[in-house]
N, C-alpha and C positions, 0 to 999 in steps of 0.2 A: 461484538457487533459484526467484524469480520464473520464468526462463527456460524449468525445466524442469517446471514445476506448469499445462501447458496442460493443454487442453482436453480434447485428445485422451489425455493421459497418466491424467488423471481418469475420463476413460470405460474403458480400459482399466483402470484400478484396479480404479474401479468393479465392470466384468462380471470380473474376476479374483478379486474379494471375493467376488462373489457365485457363482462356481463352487468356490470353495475352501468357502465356508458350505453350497451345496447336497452338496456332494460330500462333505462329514463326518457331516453328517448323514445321507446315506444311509451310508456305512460304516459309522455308530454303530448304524445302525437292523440291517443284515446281521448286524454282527458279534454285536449282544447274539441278535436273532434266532436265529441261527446256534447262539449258546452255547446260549439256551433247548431247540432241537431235540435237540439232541447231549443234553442231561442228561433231556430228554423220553424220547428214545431207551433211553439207559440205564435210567431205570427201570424202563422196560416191558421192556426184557432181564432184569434183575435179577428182575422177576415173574413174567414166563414161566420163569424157572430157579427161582426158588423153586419153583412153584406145581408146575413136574414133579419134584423132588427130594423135597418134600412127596409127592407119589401116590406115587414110586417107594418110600421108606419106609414110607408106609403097606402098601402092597404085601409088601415085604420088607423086615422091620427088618436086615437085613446091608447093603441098598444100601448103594455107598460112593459120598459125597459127589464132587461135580465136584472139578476141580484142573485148569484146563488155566491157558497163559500169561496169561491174560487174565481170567478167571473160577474165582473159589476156592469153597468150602461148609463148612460147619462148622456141626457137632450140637452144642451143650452141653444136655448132661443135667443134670437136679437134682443125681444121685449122680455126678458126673465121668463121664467117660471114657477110654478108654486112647489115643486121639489128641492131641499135643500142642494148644492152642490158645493164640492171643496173650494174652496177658493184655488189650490193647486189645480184643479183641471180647468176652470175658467177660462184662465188664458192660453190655454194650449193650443197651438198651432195644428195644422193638418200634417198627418205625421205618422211614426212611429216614436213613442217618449219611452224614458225611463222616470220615474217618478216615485218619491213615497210619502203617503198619503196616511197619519195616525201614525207612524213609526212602522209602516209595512209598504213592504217595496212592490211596485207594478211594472209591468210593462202595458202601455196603453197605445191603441189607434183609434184617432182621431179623424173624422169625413167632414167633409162641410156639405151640406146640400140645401142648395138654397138660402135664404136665413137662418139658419140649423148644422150646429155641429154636435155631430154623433158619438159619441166617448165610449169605449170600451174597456175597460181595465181587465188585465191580469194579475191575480195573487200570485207572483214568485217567490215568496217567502220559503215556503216548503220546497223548491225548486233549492234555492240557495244552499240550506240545509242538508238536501242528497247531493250536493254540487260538495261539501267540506268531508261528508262521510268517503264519496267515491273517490275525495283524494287522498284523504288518510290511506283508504283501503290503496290506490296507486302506490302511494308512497311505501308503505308494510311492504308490499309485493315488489319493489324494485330491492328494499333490505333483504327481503327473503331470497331472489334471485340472484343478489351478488354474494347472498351468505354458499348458497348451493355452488355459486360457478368456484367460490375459492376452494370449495370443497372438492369440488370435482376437477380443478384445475391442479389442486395439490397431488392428490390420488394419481391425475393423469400425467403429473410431471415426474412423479414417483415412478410411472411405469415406460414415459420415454428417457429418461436419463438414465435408467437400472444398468443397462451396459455401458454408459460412460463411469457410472459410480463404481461399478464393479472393476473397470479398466483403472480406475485411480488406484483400487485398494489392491488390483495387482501389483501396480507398478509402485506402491510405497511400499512393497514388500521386496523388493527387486535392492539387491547392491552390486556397484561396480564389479567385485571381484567374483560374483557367482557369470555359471557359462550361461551363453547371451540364450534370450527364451527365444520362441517364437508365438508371442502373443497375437499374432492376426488370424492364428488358425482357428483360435476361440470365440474369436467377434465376427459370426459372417454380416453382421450389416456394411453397406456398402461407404458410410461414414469413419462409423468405428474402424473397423475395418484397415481403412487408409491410415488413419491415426495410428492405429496399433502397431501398423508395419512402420510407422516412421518409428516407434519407441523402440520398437528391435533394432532397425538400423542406428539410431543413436547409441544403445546402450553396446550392442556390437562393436561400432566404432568406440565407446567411452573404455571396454571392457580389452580392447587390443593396446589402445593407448596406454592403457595403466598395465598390461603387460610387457608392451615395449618398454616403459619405464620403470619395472624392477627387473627387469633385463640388463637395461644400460647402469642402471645403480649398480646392481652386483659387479657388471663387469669393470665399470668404472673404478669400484672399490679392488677389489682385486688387482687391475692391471696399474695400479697406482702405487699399493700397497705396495706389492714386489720391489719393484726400482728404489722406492722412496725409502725402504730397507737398507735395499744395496748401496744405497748413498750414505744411510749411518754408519752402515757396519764396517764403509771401507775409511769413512772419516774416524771410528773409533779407532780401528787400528793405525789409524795413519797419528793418531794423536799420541799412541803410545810410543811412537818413535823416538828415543832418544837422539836421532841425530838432527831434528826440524831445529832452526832458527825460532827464534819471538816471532820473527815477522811470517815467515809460513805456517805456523801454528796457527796466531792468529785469522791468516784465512783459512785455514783448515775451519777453525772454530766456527767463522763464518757460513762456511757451507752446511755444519754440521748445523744451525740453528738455523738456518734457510730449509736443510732437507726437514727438522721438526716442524716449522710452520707449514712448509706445505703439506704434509701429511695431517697437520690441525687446518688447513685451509678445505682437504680434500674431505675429511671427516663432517667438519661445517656445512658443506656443499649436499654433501649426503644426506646428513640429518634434516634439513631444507625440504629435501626431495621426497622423504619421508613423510608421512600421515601421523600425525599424532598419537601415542599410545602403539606405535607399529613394534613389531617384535623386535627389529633390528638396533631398535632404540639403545645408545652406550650412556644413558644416564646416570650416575650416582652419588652418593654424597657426595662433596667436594668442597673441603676448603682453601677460600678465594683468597688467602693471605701468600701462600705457595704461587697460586696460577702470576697474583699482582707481581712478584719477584723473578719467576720466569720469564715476563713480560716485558721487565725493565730492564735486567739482563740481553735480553735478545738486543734492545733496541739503543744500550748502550752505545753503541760508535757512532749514532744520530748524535749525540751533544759531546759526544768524547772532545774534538775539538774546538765547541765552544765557549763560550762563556756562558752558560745557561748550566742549573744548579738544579737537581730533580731529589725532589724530598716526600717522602713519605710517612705520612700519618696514618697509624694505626690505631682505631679505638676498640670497640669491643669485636672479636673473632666474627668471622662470617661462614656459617656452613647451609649450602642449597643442593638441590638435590639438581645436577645438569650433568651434561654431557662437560668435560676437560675441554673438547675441542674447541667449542661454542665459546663457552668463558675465555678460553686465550684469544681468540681469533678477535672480540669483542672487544675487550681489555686491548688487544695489541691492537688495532684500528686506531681507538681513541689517542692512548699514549702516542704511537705515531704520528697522527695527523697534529697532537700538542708540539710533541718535537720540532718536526720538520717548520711549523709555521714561525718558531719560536728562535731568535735570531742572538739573543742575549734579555738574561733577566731568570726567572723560577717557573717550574713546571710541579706541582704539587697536587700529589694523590693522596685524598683523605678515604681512609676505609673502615664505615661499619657497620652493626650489624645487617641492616638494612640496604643498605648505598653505599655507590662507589663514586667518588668528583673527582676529575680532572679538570685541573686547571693551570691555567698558561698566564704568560704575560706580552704572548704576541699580538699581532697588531686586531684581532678579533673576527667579525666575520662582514663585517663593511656592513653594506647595504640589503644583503639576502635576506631575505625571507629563512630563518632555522628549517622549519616546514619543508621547503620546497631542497634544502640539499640532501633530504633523505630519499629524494624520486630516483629513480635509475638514469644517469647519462646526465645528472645536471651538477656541474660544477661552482665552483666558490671562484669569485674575480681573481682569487690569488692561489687557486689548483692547478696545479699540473699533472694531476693525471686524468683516469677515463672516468671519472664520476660515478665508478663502484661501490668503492668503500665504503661511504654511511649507508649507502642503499643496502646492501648487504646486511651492515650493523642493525638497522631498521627493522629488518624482515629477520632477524635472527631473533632479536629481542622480540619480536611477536612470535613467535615460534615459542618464545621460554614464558609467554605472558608478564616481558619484562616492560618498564618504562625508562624512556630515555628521554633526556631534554639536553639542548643545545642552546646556548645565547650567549650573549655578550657580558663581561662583567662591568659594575659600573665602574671598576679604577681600570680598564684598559687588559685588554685578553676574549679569553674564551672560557667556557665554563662548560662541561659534558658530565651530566650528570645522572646514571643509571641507577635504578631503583629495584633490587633483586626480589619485590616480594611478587608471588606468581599473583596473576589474575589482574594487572596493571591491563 
């Protein structure tokens, strides 16, 4: 429908509409015209045959009345007649009538003069007749004139849109990353024209935009990279130290799983920022049994002190084709956000082929709407932070064509449940 509701179709409508409304309305105007002359006509016949029947009587009361195929006459007297007459003209007043008399229609003027009224009939039979043919013939000719305007309407929309159609099929040829055109020098109409220099300016500015932003990516990855290095490599060596305590290892280990996340926080960030199928893309096989135990690892010192028991269920292996960063960043969200809300009681990860659940036994997610805590900056009644987190989760999982669901369970908790098959 869309397909066939262009531009050009609409013009063409358009000037077809508008020959079919001009072109009836002249017929309507001809044909009542036309009717008015003809009855005009008539009666001015009808008066000239009176008007000489009338003198020829006065003249000689023997004249005998007209009678031809077309025009009749008729005397009624006070005292009758010996001429038959219709019973229909009998009582006719002075006048002009319409009347049909045998199943054939008249128009008749009627005089009185004296004791004596004068009758003249008109045969408009055969009038009526070219009265049906000339509207046929109107009507043909308003079908004919609205078939030609569409024709000619189509042709002529054809040849004023030719440089807007031609501008479409430039500019669907046009991508972000090719150098900006200058499409106004090719349309000098003074429409087009404007138009075309707006597509340059857009596509200029779309085409700087998208260079400053693999500008800042690169450099972002790079100046992140470095450091985020130096942060492992001086934690590794600092780990190999035999002389560290438990308890300074332990932060050592700390920092060191802090500098990994951020460098899978900075890699996530990236991939985001990326276009789908973009070269820089670090996708590859990946089994999610490994990323899930990373994950749980990192975020062990969340329930180390309490009473809360994190169990993991393993069903059948999971191997998708993503980016490392993505999956842990993803995974460690969720597990986090279980942790932290989770006060005392089980935090239990089931994992397989297909899907990954998390679930808790904290206090769930109140009153929110699941929906609305994956918007950017909207918080859960019991968040304390900046209302990141699922938003990110959200917009990552659309990035991987993943599916994610959020709700309450019915024994009490929460329920985060990702769905790794792509095309969700």
């Amino acid at each position: 429908m869309a397909a066939s509701w262009t531009l050009r179709n609409r013009v063409a409508i358009t000037l077809a509409l508008f020959g079919a409304v001009v072109s009836l309305a002249l017929a309507t105007t001809i044909y009542f015209a036309s009717h008015d002359l003809e009855a005009r006509l008539i009666d001015d016949t009808l008066t000239a045959e009176l008007d000489d029947y009338v003198a020829r009587r006065q003249r000689n009361p023997l004249s005998l009345p007209e009678h031809t195929a077309t025009i009749r006459a008729y005397v009624v007297a006070a005292q009758g007649g010996t001429r038959p007459i219709p019973d229909e003209i009998k009582t006719l007043a002075p006048g002009r009538h319409h009347l049909v008399v045998d199943d054939i229609s008249y128009r008749a003027a009627v005089r009185k003069v004296r004791d004596q009224r004068f009758v003249v009939l008109y045969d408009t039979s055969a009038l009526h007749q070219r009265e049906t043919s000339f509207l046929i013939l109107l009507s043909g000719s308003v079908l004919i004139v609205t078939l030609i305007s569409a024709l000619a309407g189509r042709w002529l929309a054809a040849l004023i849109i030719a440089p807007v159609t031609e501008l479409a099929r430039r500019v669907a040829q046009l991508h972000p990353e090719d150098e900006p055109t200058t499409l106004a020098r090719e349309f000098p109409w003074v429409e087009i024209h404007q138009l075309a220099g707006d597509f340059d300016t857009y596509l200029r500015r779309l085409h700087d935009f998208i260079e400053r932003e693999r500008l800042f990516t690169g450099d972002v990855s790079h100046e992140l990279r470095t450091p985020i290095a130096v942060i492992n490599g001086a934690t590794e060596l600092m780990m190999l130290d035999t002389t560290l305590d438990d308890k300074n290892r332990n932060r050592v280990a700390r920092i060191s799983r802090a500098a990994i996340e951020m460098g899978e926080i900075s890699a996530a960030l990236l991939a985001l920022a990326r276009e789908q199928g973009d070269a820089g893309s670090t996708s590859t096989e990946c089994d999610v049994l490994p990323v899930v135990k990373e994950v749980i690892e990192r975020y062990r010192d969340l329930f180390r002190h309490k009473p809360v028991t994190l169990v993991l269920d393993v069903g059948a292996p999971a191997h998708i084709q993503v980016d490392h960063a993505i999956l842990s960043m993803v995974l460690g969200n969720l597990l986090r956000n279980a942790l932290s809300f989770t006060e005392r009681g089980e935090v239990r990860i089931r994992l397989d082929a297909d899907n990954i659940r998390v679930e808790d036994s904290g206090p769930g997610l109140g009153t929110e709407n699941p929906t609305e805590l994956f918007q950017p900056y909207v918080r859960g009644s019991r968040s304390r932070g900046a209302g990141l987190g699922l938003s990110l989760v959200w917009r990552l999982c659309e990035h991987e064509g993943w599916r994610i669901i959020l709700e309450n369970r019915p024994d009490g908790g929460t329920l985060a449940q990702l769905s790794l098959t792509s095309g969700n």
